[in-house]
Backbone as a chain_set.jsonl record, in Angstrom:
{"seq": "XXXXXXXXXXXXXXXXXXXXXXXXXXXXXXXXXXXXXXXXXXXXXXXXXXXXXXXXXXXXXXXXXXXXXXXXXXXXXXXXXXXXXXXXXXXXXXXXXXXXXXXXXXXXXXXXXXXXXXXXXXXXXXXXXXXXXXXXXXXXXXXXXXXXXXXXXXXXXXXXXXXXXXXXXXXXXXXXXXXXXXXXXXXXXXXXXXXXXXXXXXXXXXXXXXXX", "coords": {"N": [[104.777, 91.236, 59.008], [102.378, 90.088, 60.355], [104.184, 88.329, 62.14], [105.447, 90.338, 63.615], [103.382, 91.567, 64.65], [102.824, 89.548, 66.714], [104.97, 88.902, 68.146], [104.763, 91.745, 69.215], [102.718, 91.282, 70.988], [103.415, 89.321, 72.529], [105.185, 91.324, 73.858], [103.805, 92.819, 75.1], [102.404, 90.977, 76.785], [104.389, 89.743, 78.696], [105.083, 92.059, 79.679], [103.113, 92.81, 81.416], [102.403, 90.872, 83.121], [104.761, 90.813, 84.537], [104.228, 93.293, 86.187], [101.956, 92.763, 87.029], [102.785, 90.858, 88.811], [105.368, 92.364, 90.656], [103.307, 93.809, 92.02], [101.874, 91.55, 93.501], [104.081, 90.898, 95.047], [105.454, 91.689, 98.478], [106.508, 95.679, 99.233], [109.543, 97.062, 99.722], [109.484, 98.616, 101.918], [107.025, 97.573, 103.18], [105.255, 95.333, 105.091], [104.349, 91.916, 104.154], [101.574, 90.521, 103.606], [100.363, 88.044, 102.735], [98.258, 85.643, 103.413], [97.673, 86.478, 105.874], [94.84, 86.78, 106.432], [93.56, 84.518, 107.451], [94.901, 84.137, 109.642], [94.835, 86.22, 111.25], [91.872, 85.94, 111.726], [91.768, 83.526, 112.659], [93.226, 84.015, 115.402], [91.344, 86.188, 116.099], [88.794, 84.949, 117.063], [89.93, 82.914, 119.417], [91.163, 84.562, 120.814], [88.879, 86.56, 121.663], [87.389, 84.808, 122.881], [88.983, 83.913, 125.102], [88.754, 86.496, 126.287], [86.285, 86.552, 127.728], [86.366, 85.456, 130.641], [87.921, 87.776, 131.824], [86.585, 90.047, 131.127], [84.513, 89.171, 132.348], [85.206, 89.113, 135.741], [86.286, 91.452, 135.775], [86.619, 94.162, 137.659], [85.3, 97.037, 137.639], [84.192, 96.421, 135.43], [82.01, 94.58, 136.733], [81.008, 96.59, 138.515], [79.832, 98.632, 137.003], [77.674, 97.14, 135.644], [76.378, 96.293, 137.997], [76.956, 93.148, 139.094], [78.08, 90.107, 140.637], [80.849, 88.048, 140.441], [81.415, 84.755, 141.505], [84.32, 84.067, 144.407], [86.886, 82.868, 144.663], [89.925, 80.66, 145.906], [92.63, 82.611, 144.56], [90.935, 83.644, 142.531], [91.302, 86.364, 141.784], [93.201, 86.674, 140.082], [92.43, 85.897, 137.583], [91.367, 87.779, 135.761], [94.328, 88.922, 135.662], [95.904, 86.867, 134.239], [94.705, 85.524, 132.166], [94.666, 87.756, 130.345], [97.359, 87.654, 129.662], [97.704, 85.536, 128.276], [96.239, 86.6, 126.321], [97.406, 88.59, 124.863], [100.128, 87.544, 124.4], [99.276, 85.537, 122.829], [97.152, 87.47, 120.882], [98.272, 89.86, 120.608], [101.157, 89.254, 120.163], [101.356, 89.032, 117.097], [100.918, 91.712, 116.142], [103.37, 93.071, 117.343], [105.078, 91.383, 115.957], [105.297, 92.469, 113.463], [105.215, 95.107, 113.896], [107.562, 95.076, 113.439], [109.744, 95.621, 111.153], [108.608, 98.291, 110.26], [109.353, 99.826, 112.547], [112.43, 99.231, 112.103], [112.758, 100.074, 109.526], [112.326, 102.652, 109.837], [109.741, 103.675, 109.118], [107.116, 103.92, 110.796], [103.868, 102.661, 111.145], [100.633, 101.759, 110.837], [100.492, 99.362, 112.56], [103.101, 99.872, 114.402], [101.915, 101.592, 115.759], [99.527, 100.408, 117.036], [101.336, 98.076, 118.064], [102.355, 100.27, 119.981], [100.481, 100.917, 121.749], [99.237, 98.257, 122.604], [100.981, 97.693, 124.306], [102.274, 99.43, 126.099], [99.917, 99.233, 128.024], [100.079, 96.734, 128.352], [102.483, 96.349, 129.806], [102.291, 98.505, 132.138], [100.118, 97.187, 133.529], [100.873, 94.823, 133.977], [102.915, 95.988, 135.948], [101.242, 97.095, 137.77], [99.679, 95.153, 139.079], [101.444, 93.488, 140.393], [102.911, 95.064, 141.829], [100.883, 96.191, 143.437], [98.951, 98.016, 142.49], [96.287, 98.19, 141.824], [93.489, 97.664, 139.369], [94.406, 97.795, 136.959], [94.764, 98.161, 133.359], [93.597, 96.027, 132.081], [91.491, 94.672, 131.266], [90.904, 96.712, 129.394], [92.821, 96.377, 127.451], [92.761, 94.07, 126.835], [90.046, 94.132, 125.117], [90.734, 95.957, 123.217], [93.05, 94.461, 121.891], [90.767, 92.642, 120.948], [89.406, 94.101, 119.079], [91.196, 95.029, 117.448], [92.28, 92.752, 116.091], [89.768, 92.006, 114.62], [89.202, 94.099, 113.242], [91.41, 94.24, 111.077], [91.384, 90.822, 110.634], [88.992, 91.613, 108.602], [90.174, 93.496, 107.145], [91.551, 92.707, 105.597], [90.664, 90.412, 104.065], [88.977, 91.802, 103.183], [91.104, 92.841, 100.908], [91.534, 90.82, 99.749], [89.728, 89.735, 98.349], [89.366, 92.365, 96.894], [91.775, 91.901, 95.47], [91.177, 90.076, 94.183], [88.794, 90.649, 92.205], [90.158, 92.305, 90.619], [92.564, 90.942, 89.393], [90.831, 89.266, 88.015], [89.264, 91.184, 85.683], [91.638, 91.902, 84.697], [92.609, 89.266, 83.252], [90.592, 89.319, 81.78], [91.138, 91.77, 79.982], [93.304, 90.499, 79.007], [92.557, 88.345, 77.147], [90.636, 89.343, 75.864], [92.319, 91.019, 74.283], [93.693, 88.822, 72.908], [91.683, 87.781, 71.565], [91.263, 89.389, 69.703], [93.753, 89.844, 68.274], [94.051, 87.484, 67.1], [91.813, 87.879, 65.501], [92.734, 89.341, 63.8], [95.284, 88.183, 62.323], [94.161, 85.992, 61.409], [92.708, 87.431, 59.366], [94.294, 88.534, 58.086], [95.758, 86.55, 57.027], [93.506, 85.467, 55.165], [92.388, 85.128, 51.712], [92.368, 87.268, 48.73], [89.732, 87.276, 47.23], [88.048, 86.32, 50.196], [88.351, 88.133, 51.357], [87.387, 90.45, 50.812], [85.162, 89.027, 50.825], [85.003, 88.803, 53.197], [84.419, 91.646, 54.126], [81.888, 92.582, 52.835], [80.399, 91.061, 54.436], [80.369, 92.575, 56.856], [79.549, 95.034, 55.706], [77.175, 94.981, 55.358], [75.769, 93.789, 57.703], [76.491, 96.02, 59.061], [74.648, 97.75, 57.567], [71.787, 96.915, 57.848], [69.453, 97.858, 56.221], [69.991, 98.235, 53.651], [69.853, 95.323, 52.628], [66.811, 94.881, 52.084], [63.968, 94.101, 49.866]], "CA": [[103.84, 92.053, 59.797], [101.9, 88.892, 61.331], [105.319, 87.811, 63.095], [105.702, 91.51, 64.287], [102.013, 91.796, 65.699], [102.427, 88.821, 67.586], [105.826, 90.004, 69.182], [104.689, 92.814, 70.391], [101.655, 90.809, 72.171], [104.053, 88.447, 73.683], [106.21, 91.491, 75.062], [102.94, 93.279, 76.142], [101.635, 90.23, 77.964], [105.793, 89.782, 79.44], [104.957, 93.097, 80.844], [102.036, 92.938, 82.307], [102.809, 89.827, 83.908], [105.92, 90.959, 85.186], [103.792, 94.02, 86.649], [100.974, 91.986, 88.476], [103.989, 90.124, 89.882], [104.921, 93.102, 91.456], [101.869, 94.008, 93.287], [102.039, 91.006, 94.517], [105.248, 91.04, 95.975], [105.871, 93.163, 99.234], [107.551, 96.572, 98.706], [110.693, 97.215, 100.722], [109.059, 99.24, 103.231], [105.801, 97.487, 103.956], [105.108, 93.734, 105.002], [103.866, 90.887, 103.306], [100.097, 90.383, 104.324], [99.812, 87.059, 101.936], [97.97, 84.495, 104.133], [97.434, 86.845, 107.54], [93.592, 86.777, 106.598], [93.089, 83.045, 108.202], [95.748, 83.886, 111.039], [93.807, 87.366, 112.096], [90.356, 85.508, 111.736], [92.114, 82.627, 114.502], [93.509, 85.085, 116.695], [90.611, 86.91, 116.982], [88.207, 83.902, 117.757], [90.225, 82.504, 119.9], [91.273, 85.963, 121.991], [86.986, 87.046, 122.378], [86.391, 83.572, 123.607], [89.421, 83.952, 126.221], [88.638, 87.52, 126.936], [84.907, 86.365, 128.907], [86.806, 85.77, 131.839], [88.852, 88.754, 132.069], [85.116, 90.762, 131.902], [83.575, 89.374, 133.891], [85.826, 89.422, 136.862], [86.735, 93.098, 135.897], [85.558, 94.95, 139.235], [84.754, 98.285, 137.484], [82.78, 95.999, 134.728], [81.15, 94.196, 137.511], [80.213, 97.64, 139.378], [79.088, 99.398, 136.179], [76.272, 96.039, 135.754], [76.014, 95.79, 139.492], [76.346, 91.975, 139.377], [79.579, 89.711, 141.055], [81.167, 86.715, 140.111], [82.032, 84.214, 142.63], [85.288, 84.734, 145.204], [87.56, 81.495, 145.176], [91.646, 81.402, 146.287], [93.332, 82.514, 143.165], [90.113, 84.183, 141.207], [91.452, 87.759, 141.877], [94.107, 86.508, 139.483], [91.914, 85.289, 136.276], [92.071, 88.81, 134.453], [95.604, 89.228, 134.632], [96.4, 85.362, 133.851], [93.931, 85.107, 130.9], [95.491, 88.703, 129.751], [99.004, 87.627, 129.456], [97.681, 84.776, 127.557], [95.37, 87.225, 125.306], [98.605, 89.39, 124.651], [100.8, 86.576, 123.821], [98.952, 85.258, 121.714], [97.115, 87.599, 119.77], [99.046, 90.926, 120.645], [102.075, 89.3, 119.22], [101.506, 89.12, 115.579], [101.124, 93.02, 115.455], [104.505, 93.677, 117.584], [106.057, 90.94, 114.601], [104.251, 92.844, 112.189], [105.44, 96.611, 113.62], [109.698, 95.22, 113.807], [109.864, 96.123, 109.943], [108.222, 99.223, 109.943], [110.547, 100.678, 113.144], [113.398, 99.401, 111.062], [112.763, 100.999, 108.28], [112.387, 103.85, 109.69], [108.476, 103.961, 108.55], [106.052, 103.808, 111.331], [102.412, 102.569, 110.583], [99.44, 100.852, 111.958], [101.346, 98.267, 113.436], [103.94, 100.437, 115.296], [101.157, 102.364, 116.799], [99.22, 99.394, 117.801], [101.709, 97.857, 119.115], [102.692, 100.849, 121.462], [99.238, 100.953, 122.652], [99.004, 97.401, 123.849], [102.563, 97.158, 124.589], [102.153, 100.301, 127.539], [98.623, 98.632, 128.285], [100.084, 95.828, 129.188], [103.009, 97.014, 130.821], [101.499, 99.146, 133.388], [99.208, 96.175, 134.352], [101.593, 93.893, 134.763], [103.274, 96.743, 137.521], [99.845, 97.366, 138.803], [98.994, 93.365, 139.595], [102.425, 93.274, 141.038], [102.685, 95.892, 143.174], [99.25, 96.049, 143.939], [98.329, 99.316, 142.358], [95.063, 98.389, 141.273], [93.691, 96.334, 138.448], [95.301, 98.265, 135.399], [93.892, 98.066, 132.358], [93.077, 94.352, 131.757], [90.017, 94.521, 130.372], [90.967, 97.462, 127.91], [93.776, 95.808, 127.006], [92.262, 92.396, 125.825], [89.401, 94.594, 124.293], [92.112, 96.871, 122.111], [93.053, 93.593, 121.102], [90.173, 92.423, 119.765], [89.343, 94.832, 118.295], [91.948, 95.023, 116.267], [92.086, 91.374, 115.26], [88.774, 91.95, 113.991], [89.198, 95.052, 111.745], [92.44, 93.918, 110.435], [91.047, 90.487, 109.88], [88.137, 92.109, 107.603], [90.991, 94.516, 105.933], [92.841, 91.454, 105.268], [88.773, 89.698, 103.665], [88.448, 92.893, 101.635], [91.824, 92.967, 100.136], [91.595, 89.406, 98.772], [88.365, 90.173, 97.889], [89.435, 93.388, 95.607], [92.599, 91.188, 94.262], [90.789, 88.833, 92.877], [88.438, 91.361, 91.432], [91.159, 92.888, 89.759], [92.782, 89.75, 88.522], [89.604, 89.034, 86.683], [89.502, 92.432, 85.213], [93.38, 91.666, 84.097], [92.358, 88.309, 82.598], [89.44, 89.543, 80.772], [91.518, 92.457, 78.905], [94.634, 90.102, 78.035], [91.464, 87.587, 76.95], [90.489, 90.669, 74.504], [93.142, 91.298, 73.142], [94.429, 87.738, 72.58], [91.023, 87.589, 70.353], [91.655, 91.13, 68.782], [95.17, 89.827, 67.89], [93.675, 86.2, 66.776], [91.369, 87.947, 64.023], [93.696, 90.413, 62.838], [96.27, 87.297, 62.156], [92.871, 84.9, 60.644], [92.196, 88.37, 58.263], [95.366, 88.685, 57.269], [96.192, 85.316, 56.894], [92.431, 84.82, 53.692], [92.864, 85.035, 50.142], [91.685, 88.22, 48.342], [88.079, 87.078, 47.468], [87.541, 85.806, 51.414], [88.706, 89.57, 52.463], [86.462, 90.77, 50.189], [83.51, 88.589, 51.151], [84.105, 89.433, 54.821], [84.284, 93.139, 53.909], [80.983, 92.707, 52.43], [79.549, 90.472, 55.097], [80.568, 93.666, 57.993], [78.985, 96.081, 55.476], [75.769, 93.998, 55.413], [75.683, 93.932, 58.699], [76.07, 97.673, 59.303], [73.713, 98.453, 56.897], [70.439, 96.111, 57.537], [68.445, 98.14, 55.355], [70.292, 97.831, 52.218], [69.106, 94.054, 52.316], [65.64, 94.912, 52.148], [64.024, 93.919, 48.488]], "C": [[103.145, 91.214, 60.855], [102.974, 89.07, 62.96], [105.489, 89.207, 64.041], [104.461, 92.088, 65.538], [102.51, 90.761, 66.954], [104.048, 88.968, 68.663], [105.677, 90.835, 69.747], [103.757, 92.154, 71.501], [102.495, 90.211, 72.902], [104.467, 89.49, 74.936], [104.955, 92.532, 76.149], [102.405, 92.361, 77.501], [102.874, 89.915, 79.413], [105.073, 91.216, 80.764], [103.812, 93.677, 81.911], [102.223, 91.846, 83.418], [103.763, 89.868, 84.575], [105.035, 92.309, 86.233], [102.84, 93.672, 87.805], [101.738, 90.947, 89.491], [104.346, 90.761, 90.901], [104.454, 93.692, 92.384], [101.345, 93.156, 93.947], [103.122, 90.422, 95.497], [105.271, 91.765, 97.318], [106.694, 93.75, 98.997], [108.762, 96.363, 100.388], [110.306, 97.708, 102.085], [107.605, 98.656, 103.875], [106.058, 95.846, 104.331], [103.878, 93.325, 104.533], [102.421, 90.145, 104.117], [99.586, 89.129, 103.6], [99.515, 85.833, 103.39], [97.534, 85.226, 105.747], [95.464, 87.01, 107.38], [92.924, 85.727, 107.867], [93.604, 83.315, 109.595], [95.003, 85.408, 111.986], [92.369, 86.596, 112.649], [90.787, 84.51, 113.2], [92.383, 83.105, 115.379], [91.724, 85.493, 117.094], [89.212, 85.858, 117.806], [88.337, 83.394, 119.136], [90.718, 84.203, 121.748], [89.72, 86.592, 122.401], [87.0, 85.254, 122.752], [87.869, 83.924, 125.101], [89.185, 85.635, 127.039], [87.211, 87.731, 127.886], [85.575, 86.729, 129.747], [87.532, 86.87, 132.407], [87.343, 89.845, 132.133], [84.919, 90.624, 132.419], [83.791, 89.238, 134.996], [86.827, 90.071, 136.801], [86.142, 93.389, 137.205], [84.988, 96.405, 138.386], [83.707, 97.574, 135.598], [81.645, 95.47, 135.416], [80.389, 95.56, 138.326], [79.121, 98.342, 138.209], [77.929, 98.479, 136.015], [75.668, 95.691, 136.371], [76.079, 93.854, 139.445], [78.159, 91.676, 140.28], [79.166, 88.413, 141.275], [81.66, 85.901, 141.746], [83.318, 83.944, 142.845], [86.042, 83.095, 145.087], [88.853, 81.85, 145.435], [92.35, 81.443, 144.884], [91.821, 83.765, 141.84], [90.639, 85.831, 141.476], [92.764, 87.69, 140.316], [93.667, 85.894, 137.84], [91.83, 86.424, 135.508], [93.217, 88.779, 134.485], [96.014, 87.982, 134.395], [95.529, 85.397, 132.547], [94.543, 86.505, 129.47], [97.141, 88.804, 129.442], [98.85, 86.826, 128.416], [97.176, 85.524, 125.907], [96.795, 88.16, 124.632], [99.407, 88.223, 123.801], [100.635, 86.124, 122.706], [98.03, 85.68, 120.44], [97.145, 89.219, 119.678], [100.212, 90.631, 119.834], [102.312, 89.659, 118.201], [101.929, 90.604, 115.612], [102.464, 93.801, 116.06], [105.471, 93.0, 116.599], [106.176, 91.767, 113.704], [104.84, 94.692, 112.358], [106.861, 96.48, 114.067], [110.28, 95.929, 112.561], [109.366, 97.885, 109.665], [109.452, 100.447, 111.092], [112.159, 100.367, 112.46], [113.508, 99.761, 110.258], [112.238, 102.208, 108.257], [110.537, 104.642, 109.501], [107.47, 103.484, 109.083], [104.916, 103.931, 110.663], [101.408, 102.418, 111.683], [99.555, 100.265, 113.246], [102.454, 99.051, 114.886], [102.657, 101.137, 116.372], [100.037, 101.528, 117.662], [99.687, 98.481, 118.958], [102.486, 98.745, 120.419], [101.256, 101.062, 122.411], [99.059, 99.807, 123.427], [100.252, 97.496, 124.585], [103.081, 98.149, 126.563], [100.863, 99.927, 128.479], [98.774, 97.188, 129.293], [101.319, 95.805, 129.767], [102.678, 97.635, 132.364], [100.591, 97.951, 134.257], [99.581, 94.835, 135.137], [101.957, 94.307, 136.369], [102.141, 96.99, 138.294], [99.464, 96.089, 139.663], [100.535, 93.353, 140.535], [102.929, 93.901, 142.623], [101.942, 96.405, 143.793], [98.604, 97.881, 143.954], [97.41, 99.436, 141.872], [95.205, 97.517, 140.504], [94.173, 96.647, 136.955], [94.423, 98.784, 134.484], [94.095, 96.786, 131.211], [92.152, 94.501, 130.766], [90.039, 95.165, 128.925], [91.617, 97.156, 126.964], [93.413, 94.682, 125.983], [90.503, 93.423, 124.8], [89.948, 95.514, 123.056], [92.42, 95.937, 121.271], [92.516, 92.536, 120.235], [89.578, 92.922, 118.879], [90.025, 95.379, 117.139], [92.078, 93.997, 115.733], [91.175, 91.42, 113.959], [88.936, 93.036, 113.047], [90.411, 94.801, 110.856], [91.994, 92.254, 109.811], [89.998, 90.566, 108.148], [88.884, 92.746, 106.363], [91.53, 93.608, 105.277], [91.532, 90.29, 104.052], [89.163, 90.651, 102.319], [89.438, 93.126, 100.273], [91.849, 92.11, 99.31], [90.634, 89.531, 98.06], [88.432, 91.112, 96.419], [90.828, 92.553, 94.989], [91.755, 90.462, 93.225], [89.562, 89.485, 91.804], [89.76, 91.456, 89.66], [91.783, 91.985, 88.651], [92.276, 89.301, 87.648], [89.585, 89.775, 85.366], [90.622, 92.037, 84.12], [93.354, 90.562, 83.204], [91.444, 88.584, 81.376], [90.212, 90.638, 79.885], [92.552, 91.63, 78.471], [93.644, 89.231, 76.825], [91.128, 88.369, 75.575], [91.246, 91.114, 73.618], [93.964, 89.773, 72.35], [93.428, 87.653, 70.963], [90.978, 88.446, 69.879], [92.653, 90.452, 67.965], [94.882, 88.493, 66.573], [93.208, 86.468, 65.532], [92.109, 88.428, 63.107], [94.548, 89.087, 61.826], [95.174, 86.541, 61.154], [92.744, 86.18, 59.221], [93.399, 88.402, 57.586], [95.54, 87.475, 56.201], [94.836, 84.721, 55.313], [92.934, 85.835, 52.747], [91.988, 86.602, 49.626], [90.285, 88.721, 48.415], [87.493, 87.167, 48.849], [87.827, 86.907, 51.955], [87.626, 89.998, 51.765], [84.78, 90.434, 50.896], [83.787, 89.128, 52.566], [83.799, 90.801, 55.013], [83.068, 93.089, 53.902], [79.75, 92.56, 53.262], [79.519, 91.993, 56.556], [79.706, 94.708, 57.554], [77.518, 95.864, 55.439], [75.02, 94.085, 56.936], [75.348, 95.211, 59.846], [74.956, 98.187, 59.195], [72.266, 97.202, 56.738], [69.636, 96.652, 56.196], [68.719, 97.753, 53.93], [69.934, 96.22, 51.823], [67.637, 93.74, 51.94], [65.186, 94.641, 49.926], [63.506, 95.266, 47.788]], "O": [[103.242, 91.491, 62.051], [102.799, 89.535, 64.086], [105.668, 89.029, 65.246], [104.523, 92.657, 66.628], [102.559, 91.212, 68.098], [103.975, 89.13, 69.881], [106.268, 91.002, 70.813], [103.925, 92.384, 72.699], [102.434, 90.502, 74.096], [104.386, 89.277, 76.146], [105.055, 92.862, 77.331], [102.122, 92.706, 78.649], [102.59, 89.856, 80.609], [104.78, 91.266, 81.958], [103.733, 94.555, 82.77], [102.153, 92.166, 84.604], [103.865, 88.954, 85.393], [105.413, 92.128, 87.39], [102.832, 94.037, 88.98], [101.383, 90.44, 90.555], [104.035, 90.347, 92.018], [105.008, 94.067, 93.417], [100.529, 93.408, 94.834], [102.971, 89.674, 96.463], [104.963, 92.924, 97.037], [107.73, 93.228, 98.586], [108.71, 95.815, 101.489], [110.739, 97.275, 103.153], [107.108, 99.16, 104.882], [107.011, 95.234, 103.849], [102.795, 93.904, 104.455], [102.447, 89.364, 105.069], [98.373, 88.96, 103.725], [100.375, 85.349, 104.127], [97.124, 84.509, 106.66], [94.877, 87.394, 108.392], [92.158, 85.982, 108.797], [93.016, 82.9, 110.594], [94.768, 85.443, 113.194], [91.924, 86.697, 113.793], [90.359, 84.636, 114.348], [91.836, 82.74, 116.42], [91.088, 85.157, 118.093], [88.796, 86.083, 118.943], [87.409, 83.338, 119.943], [90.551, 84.448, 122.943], [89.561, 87.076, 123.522], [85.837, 84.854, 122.724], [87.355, 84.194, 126.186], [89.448, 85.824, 128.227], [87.001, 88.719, 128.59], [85.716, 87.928, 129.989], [87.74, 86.81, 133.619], [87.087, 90.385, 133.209], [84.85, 91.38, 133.389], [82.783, 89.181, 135.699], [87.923, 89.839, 137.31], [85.189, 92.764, 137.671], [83.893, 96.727, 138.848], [82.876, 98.181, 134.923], [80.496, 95.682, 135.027], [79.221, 95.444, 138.697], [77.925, 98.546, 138.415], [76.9, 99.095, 136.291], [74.666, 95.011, 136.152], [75.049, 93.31, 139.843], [79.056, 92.494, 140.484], [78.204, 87.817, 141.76], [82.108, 86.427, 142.765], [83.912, 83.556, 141.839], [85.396, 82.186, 145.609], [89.195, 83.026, 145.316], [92.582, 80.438, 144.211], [91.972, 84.343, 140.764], [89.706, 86.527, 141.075], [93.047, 88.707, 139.683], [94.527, 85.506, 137.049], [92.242, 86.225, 134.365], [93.686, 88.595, 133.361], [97.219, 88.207, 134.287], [96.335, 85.132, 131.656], [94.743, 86.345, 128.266], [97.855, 89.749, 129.105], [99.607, 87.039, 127.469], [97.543, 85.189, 124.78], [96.751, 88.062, 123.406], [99.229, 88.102, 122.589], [101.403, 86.156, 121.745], [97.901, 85.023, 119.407], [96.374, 89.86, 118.964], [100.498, 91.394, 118.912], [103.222, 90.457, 117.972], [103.058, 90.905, 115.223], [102.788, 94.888, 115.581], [106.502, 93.588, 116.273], [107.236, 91.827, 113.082], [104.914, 95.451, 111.392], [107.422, 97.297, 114.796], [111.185, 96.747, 112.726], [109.931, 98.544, 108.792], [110.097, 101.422, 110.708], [112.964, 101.292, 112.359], [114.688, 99.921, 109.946], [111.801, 102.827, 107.287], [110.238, 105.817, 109.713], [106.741, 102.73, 108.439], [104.675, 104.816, 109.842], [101.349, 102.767, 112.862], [99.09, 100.441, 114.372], [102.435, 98.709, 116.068], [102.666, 101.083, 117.602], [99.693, 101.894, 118.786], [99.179, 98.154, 120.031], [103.006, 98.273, 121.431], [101.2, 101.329, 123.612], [98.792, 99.9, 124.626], [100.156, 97.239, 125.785], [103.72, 97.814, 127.56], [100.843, 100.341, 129.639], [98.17, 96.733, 130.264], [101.271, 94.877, 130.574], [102.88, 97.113, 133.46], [100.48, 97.939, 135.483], [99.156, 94.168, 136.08], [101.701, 93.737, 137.429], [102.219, 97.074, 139.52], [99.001, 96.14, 140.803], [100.277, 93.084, 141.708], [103.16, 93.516, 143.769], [102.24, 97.12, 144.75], [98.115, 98.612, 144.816], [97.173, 100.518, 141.336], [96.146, 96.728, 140.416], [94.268, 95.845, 136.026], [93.542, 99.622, 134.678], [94.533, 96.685, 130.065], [92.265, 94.41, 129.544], [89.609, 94.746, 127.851], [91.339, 97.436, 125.798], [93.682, 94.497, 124.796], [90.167, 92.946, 123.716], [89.33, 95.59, 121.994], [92.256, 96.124, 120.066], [93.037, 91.842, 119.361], [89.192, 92.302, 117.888], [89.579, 95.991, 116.169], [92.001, 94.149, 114.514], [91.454, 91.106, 112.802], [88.749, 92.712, 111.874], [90.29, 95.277, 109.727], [92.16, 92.145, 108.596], [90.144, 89.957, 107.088], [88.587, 92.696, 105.17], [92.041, 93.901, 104.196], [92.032, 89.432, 103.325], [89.465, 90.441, 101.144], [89.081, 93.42, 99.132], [92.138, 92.37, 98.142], [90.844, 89.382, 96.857], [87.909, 90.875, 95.33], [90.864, 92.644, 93.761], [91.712, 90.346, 92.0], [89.373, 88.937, 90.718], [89.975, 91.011, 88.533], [91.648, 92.12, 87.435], [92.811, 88.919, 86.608], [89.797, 89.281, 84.258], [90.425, 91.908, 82.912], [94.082, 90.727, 82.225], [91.584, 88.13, 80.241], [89.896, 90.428, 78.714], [92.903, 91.96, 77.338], [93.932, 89.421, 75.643], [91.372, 87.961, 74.439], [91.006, 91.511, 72.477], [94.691, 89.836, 71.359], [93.857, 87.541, 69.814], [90.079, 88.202, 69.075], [92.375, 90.475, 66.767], [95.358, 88.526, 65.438], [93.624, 85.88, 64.534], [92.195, 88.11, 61.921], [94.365, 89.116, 60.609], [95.495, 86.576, 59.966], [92.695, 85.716, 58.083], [93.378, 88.268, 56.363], [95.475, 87.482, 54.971], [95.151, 83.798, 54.562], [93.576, 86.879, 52.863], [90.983, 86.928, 50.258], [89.731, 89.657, 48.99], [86.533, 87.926, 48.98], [87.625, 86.927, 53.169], [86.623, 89.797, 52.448], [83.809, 91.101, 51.252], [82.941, 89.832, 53.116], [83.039, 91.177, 55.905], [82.621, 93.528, 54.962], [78.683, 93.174, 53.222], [78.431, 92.21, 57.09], [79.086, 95.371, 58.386], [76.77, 96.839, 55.514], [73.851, 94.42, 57.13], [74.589, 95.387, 60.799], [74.289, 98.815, 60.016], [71.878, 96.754, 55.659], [69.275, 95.903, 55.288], [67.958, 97.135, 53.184], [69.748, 95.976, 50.63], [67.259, 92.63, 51.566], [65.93, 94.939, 48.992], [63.464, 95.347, 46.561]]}, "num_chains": 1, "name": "protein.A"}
């Protein structure tokens, strides 16, 4: 009976452990978000510190504040140069990030993110080029941090509730290991010593009956 208890714990703990394995695997259809917390949090740092310049020599941010930056040869060209860079580098991830989901058929987040910058910064490129205005620069590198930033946080909170959980998961195998532990220790004493602990539980129950 012992040997039989403690078989089944092994194949319960097998299967639980094979289960939280699992959930941390990626499924077939989604991608693998292990480690994009740190790489959202750098993107987005790094894309709001290069997106100043692209404000503030917006013309329709400068009109809406009334102020203006100073005119040199080449500054007409610091939003869309700082916006190719802001794209590049932290537009990419989410067009990596939405190749799996149009392959499989199973548009998400990602797919729809990246068609938003992806026509955003399209159009602006043809606009700077053929001189149809200034696009949408500004919205563009603001789309994108904006998403950095709520996707880094989603990416905070999830680690955040794993490791909850994990705890959780530790603390019931934890419970039952010492559930399993006494059962095996009770089994395992001599008649009398079942006896006395019987006695000592009913003692325990019953304070009053100790009274003189």
């Amino acid at each position: 009976m012992i040997g039989h208890s403690h078989h089944e714990h092994q194949r319960e703990h097998s299967e639980k452990t094979e289960e939280h394995g699992q959930h941390q695997r990626p499924t077939a259809h989604g991608v693998d978000h292990t480690g994009h917390e740190q790489m959202f949090r750098t993107c987005f740092w790094w894309s709001l510190l290069l997106s100043i310049p692209v404000l503030l020599y917006s013309e329709a941010i400068q009109n809406w504040l009334g102020f203006r930056m100073p005119e040199f040869p080449g500054s007409a060209w610091i939003p869309f140069a700082f916006s190719v860079i802001i794209f590049g580098y932290g537009g990419l991830p989410f067009i990596q990030m939405a190749i799996p989901e149009v392959r499989n058929r199973q548009p998400g987040m990602m797919t729809l993110i990246s068609l938003a910058i992806s026509v955003a910064f399209i159009y602006s490129v043809a606009a700077q080029i053929l001189r149809l205005g200034e696009g949408f620069l500004w919205e563009l590198v603001t789309l994108i941090d904006i998403m950095l930033l709520g996707h880094w946080l989603e990416m905070r909170s999830v680690r955040q509730a794993s490791g909850a959980l994990n705890a959780s998961i530790m603390m019931v195998q934890l419970k039952r290991f010492w559930s399993l532990h006494l059962k095996v220790e009770t089994c395992c004493l001599s008649a009398p010593a079942q006896a006395s602990l019987r006695m000592a539980k009913w003692l325990k129950g019953n304070p009053a009956s100790m009274r003189p």
